[in-house]
N, C-alpha and C positions, 0 to 999 in steps of 0.2 A: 548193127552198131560196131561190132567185131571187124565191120569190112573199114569204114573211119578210121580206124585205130591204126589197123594195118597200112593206109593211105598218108595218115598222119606219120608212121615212122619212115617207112619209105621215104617220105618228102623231107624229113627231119637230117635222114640218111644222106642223101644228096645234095641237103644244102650245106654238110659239113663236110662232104667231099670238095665242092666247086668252093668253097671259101679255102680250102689248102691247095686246089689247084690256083685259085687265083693270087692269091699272095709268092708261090712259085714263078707263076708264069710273065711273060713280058705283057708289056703295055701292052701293045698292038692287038696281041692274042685275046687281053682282057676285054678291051673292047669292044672286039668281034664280038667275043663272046658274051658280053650285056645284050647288045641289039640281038643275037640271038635268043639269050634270055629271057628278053621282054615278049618276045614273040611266044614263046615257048610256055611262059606264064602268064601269059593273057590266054591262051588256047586252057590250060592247066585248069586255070581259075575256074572258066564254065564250067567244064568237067567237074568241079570238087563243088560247083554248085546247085549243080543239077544232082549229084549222086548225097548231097547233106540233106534237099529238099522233101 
C-alpha cells in the first residue's frame, strides 16, 4: 500500500512540475509536449493499473 502512496506523490510531483513548465513555455513546445504526454500516459495508466490490481 506504501508503494501507492509513494506512486501517487511522485505522479502528483510532476504534474505540478509540467503545469509551471507549461505556462512558461511556448506554444509550439506545449504541444509537442501533450502528444507526448498522451503517449506517456496511456503507457503510465496500465502500469498504475496493473500495480492497484
Amino acid at each position: 500500500m506504501r508503494e501507492n502512496v509513494k506512486m501517487l506523490v511522485f505522479v502528483t510531483n510532476v504534474l505540478t512540475f509540467f503545469r509551471c513548465f507549461f505556462i512558461k513555455s511556448p506554444l509550439y513546445i506545449w504541444k509537442k509536449t501533450i502528444s507526448f504526454l498522451k503517449i506517456t500516459f496511456s503507457k503510465t495508466r496500465k502500469v498504475v493499473g496493473t500495480l492497484l490490481l
